[in-house]
C-alpha positions in Angstrom: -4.9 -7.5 17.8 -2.4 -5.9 15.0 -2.3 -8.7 12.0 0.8 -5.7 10.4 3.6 -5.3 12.9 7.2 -3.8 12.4 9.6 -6.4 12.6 11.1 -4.9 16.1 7.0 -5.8 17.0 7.2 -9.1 15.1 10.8 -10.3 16.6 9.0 -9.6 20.3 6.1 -11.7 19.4 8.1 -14.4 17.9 11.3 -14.7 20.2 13.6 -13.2 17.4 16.1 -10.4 16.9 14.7 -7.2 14.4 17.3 -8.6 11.9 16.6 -12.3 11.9 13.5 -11.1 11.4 14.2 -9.2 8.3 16.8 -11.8 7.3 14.0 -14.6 7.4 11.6 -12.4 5.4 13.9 -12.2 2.9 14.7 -15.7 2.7 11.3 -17.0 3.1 10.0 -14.3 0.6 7.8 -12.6 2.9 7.4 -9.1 1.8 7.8 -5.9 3.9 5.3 -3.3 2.7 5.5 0.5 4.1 8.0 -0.9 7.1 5.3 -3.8 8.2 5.1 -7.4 7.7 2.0 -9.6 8.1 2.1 -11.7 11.0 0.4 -14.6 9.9 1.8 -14.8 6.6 5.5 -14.5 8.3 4.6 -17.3 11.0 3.4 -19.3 8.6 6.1 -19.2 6.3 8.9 -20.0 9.0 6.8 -22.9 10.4 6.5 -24.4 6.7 10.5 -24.0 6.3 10.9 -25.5 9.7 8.6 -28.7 8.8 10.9 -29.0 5.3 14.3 -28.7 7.2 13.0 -31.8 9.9 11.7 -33.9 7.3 14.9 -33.7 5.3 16.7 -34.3 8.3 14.5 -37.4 9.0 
């Protein structure tokens, strides 16, 4: 199992477009090395914005 995917390999796992993808690394501050982004880091990272965003909705 690949932990370093492109972010067309990412967006499959994660139900996303190849440019949300990007756009959310560059939000989140994930960083892209040599065309590859970790998974876990950038699943990890979105989940954590997504906990902020409900409990400031809450």
């Amino acid at each position: 199992m690949a932990i370093h995917l492109t972010p067309t390999e990412l967006g499959r796992e994660a139900g996303m477009h190849r440019r949300e993808v990007i756009t959310k690394c560059m939000e989140l501050g994930v960083p892209i090395f040599q065309g590859r982004i970790d998974k876990t880091l950038f699943l990890g990272s979105l989940k954590e914005s997504q906990d902020k965003r409900a409990l400031a909705k809450a």
